[in-house]
C-alpha positions in Angstrom: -22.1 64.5 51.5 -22.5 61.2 50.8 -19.7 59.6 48.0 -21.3 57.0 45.6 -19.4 53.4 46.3 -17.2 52.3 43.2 -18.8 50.2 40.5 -16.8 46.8 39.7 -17.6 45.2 37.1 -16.9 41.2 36.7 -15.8 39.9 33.3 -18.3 38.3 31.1 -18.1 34.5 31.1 -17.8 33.9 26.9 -18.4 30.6 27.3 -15.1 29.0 27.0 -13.4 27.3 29.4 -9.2 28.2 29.7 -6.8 25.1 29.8 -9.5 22.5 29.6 -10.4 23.2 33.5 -13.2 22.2 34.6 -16.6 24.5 34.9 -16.3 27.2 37.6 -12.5 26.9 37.6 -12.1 30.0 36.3 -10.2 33.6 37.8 -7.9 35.1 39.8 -7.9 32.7 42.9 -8.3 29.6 40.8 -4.6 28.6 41.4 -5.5 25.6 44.2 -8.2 24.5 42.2 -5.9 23.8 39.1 -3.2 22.1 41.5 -6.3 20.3 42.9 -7.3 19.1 39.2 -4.5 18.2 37.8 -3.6 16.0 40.9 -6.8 14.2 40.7 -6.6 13.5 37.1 -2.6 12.3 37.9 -5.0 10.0 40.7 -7.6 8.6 38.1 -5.0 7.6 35.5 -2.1 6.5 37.9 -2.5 2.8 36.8 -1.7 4.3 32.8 1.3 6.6 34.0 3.1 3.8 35.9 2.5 1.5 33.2 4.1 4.0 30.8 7.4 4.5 32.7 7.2 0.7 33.5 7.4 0.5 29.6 10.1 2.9 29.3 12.6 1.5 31.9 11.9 -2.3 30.6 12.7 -0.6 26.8 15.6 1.0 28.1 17.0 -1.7 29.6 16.2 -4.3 26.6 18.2 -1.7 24.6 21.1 -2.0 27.0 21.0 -5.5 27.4 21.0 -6.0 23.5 23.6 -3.4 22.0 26.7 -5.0 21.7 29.5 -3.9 24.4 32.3 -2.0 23.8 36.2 -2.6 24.6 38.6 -0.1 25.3 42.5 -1.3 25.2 44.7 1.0 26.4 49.0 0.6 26.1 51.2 3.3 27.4 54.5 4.4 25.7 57.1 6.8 27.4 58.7 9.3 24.7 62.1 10.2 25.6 64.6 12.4 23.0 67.6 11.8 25.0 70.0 9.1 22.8 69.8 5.8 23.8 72.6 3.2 23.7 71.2 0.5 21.0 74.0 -2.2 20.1 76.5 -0.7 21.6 76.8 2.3 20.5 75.0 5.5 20.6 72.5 6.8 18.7 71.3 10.5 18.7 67.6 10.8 17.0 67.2 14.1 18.2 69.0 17.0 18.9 69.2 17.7 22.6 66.0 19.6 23.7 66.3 22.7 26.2 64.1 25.1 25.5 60.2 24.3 26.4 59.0 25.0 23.4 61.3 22.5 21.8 59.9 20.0 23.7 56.0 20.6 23.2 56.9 20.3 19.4 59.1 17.4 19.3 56.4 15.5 22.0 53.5 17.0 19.5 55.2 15.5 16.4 55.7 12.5 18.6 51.6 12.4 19.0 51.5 13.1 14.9 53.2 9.9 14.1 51.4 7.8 16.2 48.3 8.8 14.7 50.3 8.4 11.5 48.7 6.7 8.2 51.9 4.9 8.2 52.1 3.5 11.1 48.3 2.5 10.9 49.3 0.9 7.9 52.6 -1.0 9.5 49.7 -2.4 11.9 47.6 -3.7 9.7 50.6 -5.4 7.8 52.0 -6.9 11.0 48.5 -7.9 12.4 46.8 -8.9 8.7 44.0 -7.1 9.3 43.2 -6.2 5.2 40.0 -8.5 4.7 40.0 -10.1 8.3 36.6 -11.2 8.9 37.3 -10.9 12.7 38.8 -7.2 12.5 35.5 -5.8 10.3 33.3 -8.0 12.6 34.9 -5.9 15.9 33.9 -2.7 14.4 30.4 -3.9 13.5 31.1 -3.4 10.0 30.4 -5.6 7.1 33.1 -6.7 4.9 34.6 -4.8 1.9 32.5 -5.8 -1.4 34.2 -8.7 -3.8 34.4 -5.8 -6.6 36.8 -4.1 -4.2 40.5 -3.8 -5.3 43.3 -4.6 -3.2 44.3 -1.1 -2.8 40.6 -0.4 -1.3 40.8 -2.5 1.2 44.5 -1.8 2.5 43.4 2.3 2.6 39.4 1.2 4.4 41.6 -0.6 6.8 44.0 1.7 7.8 41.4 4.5 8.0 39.7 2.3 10.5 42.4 1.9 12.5 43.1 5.7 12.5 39.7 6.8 13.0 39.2 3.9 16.1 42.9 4.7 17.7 43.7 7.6 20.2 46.7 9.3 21.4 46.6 11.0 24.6 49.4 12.8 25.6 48.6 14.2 29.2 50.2 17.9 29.9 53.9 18.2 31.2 53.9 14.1 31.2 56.2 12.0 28.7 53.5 8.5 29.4 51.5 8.4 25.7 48.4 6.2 26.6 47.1 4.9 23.2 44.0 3.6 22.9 41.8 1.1 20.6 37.8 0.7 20.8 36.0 -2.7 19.5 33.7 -5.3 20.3 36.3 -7.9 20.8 38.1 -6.9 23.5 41.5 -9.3 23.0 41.4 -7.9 19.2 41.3 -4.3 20.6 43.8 -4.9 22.9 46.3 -6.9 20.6 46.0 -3.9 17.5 46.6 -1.1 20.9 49.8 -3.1 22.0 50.8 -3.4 18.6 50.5 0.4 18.0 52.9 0.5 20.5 55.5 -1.7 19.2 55.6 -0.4 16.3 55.7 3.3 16.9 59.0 2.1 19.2 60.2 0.1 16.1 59.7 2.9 13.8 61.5 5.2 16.5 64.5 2.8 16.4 64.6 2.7 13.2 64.9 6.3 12.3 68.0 6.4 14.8 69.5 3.8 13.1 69.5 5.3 9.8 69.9 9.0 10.9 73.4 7.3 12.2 
């Protein structure tokens, strides 16, 4: 008994071409011939690729070579709540701290007055920094307007300084590194040292009149 062979039938060819392949490149086992084309058309426009990343990296490195560096200052403060001896005599700021939990929240209201408007604001007093040409040009910004008031310009000030300072308080450590980010890097580091000082004045001060 003889079986009739199966019929296959091959699609019809509509006309179109798929992915913009050249004629014939068309089917199942058409997978080297696309790897084939594409890499001959990478070959016949080699010269426009490289000159496109060529264009890219000199951008990219005109960009880098034009923006205006950054400078990070960075002062370190140890936070102690032990009493210290000051003039002679002693003088206890806080209340003696056993319990761990004590200690994260005293060191975490320690952080919260660093980052304090008031002592951004005894910074700019110390350092004149309300209308300083120098400290604006720094943070790349331009000066307040003449129409301004006083009290403007003390508050833009100190929220710059507050927005451009950090506190960082590393876990189970008692070293706050505080950091200040400008373009002039002596400024920067003058307004981080600064911070410093003045959070230990400010310290010392509440001792002395909690005595």
């Amino acid at each position: 008994m003889n079986v009739p062979a199966p019929v296959t039938h091959e699609p019809a060819y509509d006309g179109q071409q798929p992915y913009g392949l050249p004629m014939g490149v068309y089917g199942p086992g058409a997978i080297g011939e696309i790897v084939r084309y594409f890499l001959a058309l990478v070959r016949r426009n080699r010269w426009l690729i490289a000159a496109i990343i060529g264009l890219a990296v000199i951008a990219a490195i005109a960009f880098t070579m034009l923006d205006t560096p950054r400078y990070t200052a960075s002062a370190s403060v140890q936070i102690n709540d032990q009493s210290e001896q000051v003039l002679g005599e002693e003088l206890d700021a806080q209340t003696e701290l056993n319990k761990s939990s004590d200690v994260e929240r005293f060191l975490n209201t320690q952080l919260e007055i660093l980052r304090s408007r008031a002592l951004a604001q005894r910074v700019a007093r110390r350092l004149d920094l309300i209308g300083n040409e120098r400290f604006y040009a720094a943070l790349e910004l331009p000066l307040p307007g003449q129409t301004a008031s006083e009290a403007e310009r003390r508050e833009e000030v100190i929220s710059l300084l507050q927005s451009n300072m950090e506190a960082v308080l590393p876990r189970n450590s008692r070293i706050v590194t505080i950091s200040f980010s400008g373009t002039d890097a002596a400024l920067s580091a003058q307004i981080a040292n600064t911070f410093a000082d003045e959070f230990i004045q400010a310290n010392l001060q509440r001792r002395f009149d909690s005595s």
